[in-house]
N, C-alpha and C positions, 0 to 999 in steps of 0.2 A: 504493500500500500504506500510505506513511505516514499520508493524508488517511484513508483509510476505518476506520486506528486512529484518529485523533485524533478521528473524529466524535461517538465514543459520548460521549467525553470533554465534549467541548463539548455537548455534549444534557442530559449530567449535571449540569454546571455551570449551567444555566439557572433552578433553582429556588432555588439558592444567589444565582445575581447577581439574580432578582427581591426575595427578601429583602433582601437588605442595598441594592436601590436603593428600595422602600418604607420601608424603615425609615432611609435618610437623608430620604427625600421627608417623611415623620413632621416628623423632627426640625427641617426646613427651616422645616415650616410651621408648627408649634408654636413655633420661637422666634420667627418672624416676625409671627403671630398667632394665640394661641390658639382665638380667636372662630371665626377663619377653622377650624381643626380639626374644631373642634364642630364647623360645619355639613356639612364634607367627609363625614365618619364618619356624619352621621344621613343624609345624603343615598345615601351607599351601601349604608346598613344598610336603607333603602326603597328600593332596588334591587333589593335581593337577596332582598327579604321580595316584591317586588312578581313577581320571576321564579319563583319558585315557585309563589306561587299562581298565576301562568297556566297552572302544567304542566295535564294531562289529570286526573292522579291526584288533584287541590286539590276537582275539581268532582265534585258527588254523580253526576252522569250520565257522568262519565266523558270528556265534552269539554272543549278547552279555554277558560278565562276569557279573553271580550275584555280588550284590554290597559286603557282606563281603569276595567272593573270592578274589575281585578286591583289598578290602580295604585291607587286608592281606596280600596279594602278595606285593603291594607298603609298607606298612607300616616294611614288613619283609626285602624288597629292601632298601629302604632310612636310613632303621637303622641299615643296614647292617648284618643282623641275617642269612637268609636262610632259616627257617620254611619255611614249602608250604600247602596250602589245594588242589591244585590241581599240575599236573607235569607241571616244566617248560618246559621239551622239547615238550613233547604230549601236553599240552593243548594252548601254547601259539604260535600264530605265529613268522615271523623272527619281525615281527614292535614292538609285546611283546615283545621278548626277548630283543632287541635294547633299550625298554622302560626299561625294568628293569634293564639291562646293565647301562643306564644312570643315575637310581635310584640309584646305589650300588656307583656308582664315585662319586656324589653329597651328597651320606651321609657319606661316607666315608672321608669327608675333615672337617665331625664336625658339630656339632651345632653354638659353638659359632663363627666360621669362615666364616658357612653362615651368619652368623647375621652380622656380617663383612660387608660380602660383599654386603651385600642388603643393610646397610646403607650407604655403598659407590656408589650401584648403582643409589639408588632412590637418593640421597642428592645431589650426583656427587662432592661427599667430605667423607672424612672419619676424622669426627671432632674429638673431646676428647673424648666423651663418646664412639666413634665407635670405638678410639682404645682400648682406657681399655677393651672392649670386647672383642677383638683380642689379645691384651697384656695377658687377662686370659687364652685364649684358649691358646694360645702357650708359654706364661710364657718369653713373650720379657723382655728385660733387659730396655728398655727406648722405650717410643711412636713412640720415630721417626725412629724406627727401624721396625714399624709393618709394615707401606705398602710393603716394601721389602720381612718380613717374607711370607707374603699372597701370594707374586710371588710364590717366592721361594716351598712354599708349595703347590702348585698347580705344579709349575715344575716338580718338584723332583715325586710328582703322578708319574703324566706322562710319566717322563723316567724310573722308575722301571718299570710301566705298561709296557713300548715297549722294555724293556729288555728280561723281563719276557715272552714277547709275541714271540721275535723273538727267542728264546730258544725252547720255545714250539712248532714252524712254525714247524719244519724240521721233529718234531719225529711225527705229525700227518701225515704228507706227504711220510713218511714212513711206516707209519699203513695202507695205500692205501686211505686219503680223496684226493677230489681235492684241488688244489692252495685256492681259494676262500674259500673253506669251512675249512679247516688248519688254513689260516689266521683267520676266523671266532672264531671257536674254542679256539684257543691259543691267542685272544684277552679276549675274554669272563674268561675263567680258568685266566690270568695274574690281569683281572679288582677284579673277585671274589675272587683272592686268597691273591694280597695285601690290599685290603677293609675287609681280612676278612669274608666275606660274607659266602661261603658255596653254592651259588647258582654253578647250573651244568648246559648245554646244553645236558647232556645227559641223556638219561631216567634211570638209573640202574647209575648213576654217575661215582667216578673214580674208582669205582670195579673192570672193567676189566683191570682196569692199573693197581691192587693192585703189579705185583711184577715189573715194568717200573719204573724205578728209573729215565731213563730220562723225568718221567713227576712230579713223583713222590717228587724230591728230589726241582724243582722250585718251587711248591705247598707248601711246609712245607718252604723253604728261603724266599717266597714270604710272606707269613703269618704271620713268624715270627718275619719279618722285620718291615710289616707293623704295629705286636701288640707291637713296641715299641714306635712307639708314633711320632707327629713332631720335639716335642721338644728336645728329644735326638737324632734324625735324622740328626737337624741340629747341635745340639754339634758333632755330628762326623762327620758332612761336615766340620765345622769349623777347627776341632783341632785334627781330624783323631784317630790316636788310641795309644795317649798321655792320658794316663789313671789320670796320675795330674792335668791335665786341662781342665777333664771332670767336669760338676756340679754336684752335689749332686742328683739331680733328673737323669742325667742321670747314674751316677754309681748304683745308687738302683737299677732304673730299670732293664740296663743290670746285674746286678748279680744278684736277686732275678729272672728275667725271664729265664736265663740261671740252676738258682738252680732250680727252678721249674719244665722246662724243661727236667731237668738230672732225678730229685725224681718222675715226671711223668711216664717218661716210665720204669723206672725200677721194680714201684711200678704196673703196667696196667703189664706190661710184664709176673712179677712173678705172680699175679693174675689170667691169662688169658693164662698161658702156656703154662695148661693140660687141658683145654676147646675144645675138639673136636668140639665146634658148633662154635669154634671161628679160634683159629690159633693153637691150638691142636696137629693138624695131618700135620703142616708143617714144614718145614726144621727150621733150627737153625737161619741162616740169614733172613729168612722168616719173624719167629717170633721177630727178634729185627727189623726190618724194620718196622712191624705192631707195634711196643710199640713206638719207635720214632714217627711213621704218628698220632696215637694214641694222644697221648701226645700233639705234637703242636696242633693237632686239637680240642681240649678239653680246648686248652687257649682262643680261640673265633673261631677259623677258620671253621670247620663243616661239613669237608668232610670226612664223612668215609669208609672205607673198609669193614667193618664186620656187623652184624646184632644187633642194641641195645638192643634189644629184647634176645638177645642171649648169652649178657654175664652175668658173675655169679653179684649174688648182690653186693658184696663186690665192684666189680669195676664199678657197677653203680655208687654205694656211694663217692669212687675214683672221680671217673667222676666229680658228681657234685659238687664237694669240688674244683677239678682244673677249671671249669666254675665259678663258684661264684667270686672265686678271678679274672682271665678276663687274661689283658696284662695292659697296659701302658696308663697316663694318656695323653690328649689329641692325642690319637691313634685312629686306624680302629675298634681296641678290643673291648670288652662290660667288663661288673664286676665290682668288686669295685675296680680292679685296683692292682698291682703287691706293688705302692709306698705305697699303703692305707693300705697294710699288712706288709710292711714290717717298717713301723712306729709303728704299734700295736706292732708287736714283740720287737722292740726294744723299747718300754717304760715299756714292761714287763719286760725285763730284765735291763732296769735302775733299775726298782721295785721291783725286785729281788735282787738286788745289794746296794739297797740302797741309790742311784745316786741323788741326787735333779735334774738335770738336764738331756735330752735324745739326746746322742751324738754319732757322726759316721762321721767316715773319718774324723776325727777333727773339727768337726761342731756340733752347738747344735740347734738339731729344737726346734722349737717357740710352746708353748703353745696353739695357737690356731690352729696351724696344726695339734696336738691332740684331739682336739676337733671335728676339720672337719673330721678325720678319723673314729670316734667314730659312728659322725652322719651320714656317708654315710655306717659303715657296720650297722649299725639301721635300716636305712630306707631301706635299701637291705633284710635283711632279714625279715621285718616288712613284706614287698610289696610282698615277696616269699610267707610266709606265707598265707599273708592275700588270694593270685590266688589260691594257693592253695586249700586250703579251701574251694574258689566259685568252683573250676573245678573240685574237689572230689565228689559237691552236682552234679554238671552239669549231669559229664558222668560216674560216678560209678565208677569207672577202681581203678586198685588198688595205692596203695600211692608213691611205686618206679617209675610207670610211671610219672604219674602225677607229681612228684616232679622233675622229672629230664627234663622234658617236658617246665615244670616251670622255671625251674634255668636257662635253654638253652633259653628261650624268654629271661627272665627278662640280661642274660650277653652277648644277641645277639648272641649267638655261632650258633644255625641251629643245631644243632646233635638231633637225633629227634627217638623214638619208635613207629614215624609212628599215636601219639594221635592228629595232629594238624588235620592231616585231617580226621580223624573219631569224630569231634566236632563237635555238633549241632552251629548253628551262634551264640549265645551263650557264646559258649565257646570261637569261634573264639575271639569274641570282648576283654573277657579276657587275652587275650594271646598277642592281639594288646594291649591292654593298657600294658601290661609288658613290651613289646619290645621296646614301644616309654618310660617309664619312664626308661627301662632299659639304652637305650642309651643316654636320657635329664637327667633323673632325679638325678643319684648321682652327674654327671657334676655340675648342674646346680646349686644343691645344695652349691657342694664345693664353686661356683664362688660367690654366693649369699652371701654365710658367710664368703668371703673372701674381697667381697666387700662394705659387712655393718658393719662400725664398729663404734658403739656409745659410745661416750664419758660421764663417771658417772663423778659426785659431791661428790658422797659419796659411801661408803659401808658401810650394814651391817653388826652387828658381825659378826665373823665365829664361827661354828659350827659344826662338825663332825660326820657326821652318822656311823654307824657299816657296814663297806663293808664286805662281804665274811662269 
């Protein structure tokens, strides 16, 4: 009698003891390692993106998605990429798309932001360690300023998104969709276009908008916005466009993404001219519309106009040189990042000058921000390499594909020659690990060696190797 009272009791208590043992698990891992956080929480947030779309009701026919289509689709959703193995408009229902709709916003605010937020949800606090986690993602100036940032940065989503949306409402309502399906659309392209993402509701994507500049021109402000990142977002909510009282991280960024920008299309443009299977055979405005779409899309965003397959090698190689470097740290973007290069350059040219010091805008960055830049274009091109390599043995295909297929996972862009979905699973799985270290892995790295810093007793001598 007593056992079969006490059972109800003990049944009851089981959701109470799973909460408070995740939310010491949180805490455990959060003081032990932040990094380590982040990747826990992105890696289960594409679990559970990835088990839904296998249900029945994900797919337009009503069966269920094999598990690497599934895994791929979410894994390309939450890290914001756009690769597909199968089409999003033909293969997935409206509860798919909705699903991957919700994957693109949720990875679009970050790794380290979710990690944020999970230890503020499960703890029902966001202690020290939960902010330094947030303090990295976003580069806060003091703790007490993180819960704020976190609104804020969810906000600010938000209303670009319904900016962006209600821009795009009227010219699909124009093109003959209904009300419903306009809203549809132009919520979808706003979620995809400032996350970055690359994903389309449409089967043949924004092709046939290639010369609608009123869709056109929100898709490249929306993208380009988003690949600069939170933390320059909010220096320009703060301080608007008082160029003195922007920070360091934010003026690199805006000028090296706007140089980029400019050197992109001009560079794709002269390239891709006289390319009849490209933009060849069209008007003058034509062809600078396609080198601007071009260009911001090739920084992460991934929608394109023309055939990858199509253009000459030269601006394949183009291509993946402006993927590799991405857009802006703690952004929608993927890469190593606009700041990460444009630190290399400028200790080149300290190096070149003779400078002991590497200084800009009257500022001298710190030695071990050379350091993290070093190791995060390393580990970038180590990881290219190394998929490389397995996806040349996988599917034979030749090296330009493959590599540019490569560089598009590993800086999340989605720009695609059409190899994701002719991979055996195989391959797929390669091309999922690049996308997820693509968008955790230099992160996580910089935040790791930014926040282990051990203190020596001693040094040994120095010694100078022969560089060059």
């Amino acid at each position: 009698m007593t056992s079969q009272s006490t059972l109800p009791e003990k049944l009851s208590r089981w959701p109470l003891r799973f909460a408070v043992g995740a939310r010491d698990f949180v805490d455990r891992v959060a003081k032990s390692s932040p990094a380590r956080l982040a990747l826990i929480v992105f890696f289960l947030v594409i679990l559970a993106f990835t088990f839904t779309l296998s249900l029945p009701v994900a797919a337009r026919d009503g069966a269920p998605t094999t598990f690497h289509d599934a895994l791929f689709t979410a894994v390309s959703a939450v890290c914001v990429t756009g690769l597909t193995t199968v089409s999003t408009a033909l293969h997935w229902s409206f509860f798919g798309q909705l699903v991957i709709l919700i994957g693109i916003f949720v990875g679009g605010l970050g790794i380290l932001t979710l990690a944020s937020l999970m230890s503020l949800m499960v703890s029902k606090r966001l202690g020290v360690r939960g902010k330094l986690i947030a303090q990295e993602a976003m580069n806060a100036g003091r703790l007490g300023e993180v819960g704020t940032l976190l609104r804020i940065i969810i906000t600010t989503s938000v209303a670009i998104e319904l900016v962006l949306a209600l821009v795009l409402t009227p010219r699909f309502l124009i093109l003959g969709e209904s009300l419903p399906q306009a809203i549809w659309h132009a919520a979808f392209y706003s979620i995809s276009s400032f996350n970055n993402a690359g994903f389309t509701p449409h089967s043949d994507g924004v092709v046939p908008y290639e010369n609608d500049l009123w869709i056109l021109i929100p898709l490249m402000v929306g993208g380009f916005v988003g690949s600069l990142g939170f933390p320059v977002l909010m220096v320009l909510l703060a301080t608007g466009f008082h160029f003195k009282k922007w920070t360091l991280h934010a003026k690199l960024t805006i000028q090296v993404s706007l140089l980029l920008l400019a050197a992109g299309s001009v560079l794709w443009g002269a390239l891709e001219w006289n390319n009849t299977d490209t933009i060849g055979a069209m008007t003058v405005g034509d062809k600078i519309t396609h080198a601007i779409f071009a260009s911001v899309m090739t920084r992460s965003l991934g929608f394109n106009l023309v055939d990858m397959n199509a253009m000459n090698s030269s601006t394949m190689l183009l291509t993946d040189a402006l993927m590799f470097v991405g857009g802006g740290s703690a952004s929608t973007a993927g890469g190593i990042k606009v700041t990460t290069l444009a630190v290399m350059f400028l200790a080149i040219v300290a190096e070149a000058r003779g400078d002991s010091d590497v200084k800009v805008h009257g500022r001298t960055i710190p030695q071990d921000v050379l350091r993290v830049a070093i190791s995060v274009i390393m580990l970038g091109a180590t990881l290219v390499m190394l998929a490389c390599g397995l996806l040349l043995g996988i599917s034979g295909e030749s090296l330009d594909r493959v590599l540019f297929e490569t560089i598009s996972a590993f800086a999340t862009v989605g720009l695609s020659t059409g190899l994701s979905a002719e991979l055996p699973p195989s391959g797929v799985y390669v091309l999922c690990a690049m996308m997820f270290f693509g968008r955790v892995g230099t992160i996580t790295l910089a935040a790791a060696l930014a926040l282990r810093q051990r203190r020596q007793l001693y040094h040994y001598p120095e010694e100078r190797p022969i560089i060059g």
